[in-house]
N, C-alpha and C positions, 0 to 999 in steps of 0.2 A: 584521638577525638579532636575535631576540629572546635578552635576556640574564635568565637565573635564577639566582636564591641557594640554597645548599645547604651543609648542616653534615653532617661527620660524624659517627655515633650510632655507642655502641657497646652495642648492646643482644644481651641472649643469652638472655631468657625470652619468653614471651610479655604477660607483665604489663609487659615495661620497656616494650615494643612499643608496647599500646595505650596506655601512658602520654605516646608523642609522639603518638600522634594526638590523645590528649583535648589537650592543652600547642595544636594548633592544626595539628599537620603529618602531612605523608602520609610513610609511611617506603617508600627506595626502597634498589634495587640500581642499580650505575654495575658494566657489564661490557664486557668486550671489548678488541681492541689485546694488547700486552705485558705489560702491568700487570695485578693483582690485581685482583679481584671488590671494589667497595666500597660497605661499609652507608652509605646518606646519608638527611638527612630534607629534604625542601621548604614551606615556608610555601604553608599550603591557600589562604590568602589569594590569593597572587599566582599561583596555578597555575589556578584555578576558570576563570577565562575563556579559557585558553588548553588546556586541557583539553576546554572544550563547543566549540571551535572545530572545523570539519570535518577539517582536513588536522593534526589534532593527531600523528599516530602516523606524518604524512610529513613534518614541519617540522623542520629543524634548529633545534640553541638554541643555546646560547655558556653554557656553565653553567660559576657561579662559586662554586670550593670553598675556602673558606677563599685567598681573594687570587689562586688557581692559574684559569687557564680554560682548559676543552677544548670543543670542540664532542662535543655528544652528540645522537643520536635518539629520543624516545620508541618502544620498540617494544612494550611492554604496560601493561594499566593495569588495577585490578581495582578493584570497585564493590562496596560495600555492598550486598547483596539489600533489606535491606527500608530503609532511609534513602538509599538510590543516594548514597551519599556516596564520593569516591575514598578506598581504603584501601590502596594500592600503587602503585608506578608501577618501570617499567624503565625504563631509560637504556642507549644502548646507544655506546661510545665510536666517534667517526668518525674513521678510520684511513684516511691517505690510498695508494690503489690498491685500496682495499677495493671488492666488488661488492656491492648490495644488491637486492632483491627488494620491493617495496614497492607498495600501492595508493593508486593518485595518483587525486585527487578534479576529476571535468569538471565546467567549468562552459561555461554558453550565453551567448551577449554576442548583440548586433543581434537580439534576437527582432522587436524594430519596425521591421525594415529588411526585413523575411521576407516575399514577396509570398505566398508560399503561408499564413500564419497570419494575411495579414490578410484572404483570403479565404472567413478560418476553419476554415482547417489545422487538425492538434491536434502539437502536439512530442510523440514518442512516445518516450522516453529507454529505451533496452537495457542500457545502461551507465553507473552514478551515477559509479563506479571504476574502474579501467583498472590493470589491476597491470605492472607494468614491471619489467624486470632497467637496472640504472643503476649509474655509477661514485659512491661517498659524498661525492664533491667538487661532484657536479655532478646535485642532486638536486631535481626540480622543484615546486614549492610545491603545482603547480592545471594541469590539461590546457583546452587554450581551444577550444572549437567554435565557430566563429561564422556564424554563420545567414543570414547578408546573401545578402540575393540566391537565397535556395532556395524554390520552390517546391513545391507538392502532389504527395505522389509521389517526394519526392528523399530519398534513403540517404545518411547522414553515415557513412563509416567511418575508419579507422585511419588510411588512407593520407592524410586529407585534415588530420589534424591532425600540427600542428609541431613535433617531440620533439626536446629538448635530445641533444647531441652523446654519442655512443655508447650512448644511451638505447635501449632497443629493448622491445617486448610480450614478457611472457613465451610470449603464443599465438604460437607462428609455423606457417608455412604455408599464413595463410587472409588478406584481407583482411575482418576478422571487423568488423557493424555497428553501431556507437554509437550513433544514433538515428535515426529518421525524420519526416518529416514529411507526418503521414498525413491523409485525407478526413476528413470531421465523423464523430463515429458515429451522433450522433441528424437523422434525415431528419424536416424539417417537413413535415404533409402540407399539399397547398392546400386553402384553403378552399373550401367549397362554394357553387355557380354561385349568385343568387338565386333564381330560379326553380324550385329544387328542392327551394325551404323551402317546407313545406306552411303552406296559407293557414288562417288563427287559421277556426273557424267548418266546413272541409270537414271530408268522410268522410276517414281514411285508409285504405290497405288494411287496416291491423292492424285495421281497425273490423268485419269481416268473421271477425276469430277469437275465438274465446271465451279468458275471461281464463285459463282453466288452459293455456292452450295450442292448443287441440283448435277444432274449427269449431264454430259457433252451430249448434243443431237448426234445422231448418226447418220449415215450417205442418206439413208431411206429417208427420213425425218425430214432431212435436208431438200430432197427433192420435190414432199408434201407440200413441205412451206411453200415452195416455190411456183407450184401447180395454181395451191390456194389464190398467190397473189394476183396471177396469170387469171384465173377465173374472173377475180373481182375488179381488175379492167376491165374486161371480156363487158359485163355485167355493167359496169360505169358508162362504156361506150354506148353499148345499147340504150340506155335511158337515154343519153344525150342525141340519138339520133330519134329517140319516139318525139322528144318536145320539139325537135327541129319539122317531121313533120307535121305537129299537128299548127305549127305556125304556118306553114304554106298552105296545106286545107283552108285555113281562118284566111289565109290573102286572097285564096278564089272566089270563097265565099262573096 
């Protein structure tokens, strides 16, 4: 069990406040049990690593107040928005017959023992946390999955992992699924036959459509257009020779 230092503060503005945090410490509250609510600070130093730890907020400490030790719980912690630096923490006293409620953090062992992931299964996790009702005496660091021996297709639930004595899910009435272990999602296609690769040098079909999309004209097509255009001179000319005579008509006039 991890052991921490703590002094108590007796602070009542908010400027004595940030004055233990600038000095180096997060200022906290120690509640719970018999006893009084009590102001205490903690050295950021020795708290920083066990604070980024996962199972920070389900780990008992052994916290040492001036020579006196109780065991306590971290049960909140509050952060700085914009420096994410800890600026609070609660402590909560563990009193023994007490019941607590708490999320206990899974983790996965034997993933290389996993016939199904080494035939490139994916581990598909439902559950990072598992929240449990537990007695404060008997309270568990980390939940264990272990993977040995599961195959493509296989459901890991509640029932299969091993919970300390009067430990129970706060879900009851389902064996509800912690994770699986599922098919690949991405399907390789195969590769294509050789003989379907077109040869450097032939026609392909696409050789047959024109580049907008649409089919290539043909002789015949070719010739229409051609006729067409020939008409619509034809046609051009003729008006230009009606207006020309009807100007000479107008000059004999």
């Amino acid at each position: 069990m991890t052991t921490v230092t703590a002094k108590i503060r007796d602070t009542k503005t908010t400027g004595e406040v940030n004055k233990v945090r600038l000095d180096g410490f997060i200022p906290g509250i120690l509640y719970g049990g018999s006893k009084e609510n009590q102001k205490i600070s903690l050295s950021k130093n020795s708290m920083k690593n066990l604070i980024n730890s996962e199972n920070f907020l389900s780990n008992i400490l052994n916290l040492n107040i001036d020579g006196k030790e109780e065991k306590v719980l971290p049960r909140d912690i509050t952060f700085d928005p914009l420096s994410d630096e800890p600026v609070h923490i609660d402590l909560l006293r563990v009193v023994k017959g007490a019941e607590l409620i708490l999320e206990i953090p899974v983790r996965f062992i034997n993933s290389n023992k996993s016939p199904g992931l080494k035939k490139g299964g994916v581990l598909n996790i439902v559950r990072r946390k598992i929240e449990l009702r537990c007695p404060a005496e008997n309270i568990p660091t980390e939940l264990i999955v272990d993977l040995d021996n599961t195959e493509i297709g296989a459901s890991i639930k509640i029932s299969s992992i091993k919970l300390p004595e009067n430990t129970v899910p706060t879900i009851q009435g389902r064996n509800f699924v912690v994770a699986t272990v599922a098919s690949p999602s991405i399907i390789v296609e195969p590769a294509k036959p050789a003989e379907e690769t077109a040869v450097e040098g032939e026609a392909s079909p696409t050789d047959e459509l024109a580049t907008d999309g649409g089919e290539k004209p043909t002789e015949e097509a070719k010739d229409q257009g051609a006729k067409t255009k020939d008409q619509g001179a034809k046609t051009k000319d003729q008006g230009a020779k009606t207006i020309e005579k009807k100007k000479e008509d107008k000059t004999k006039k």
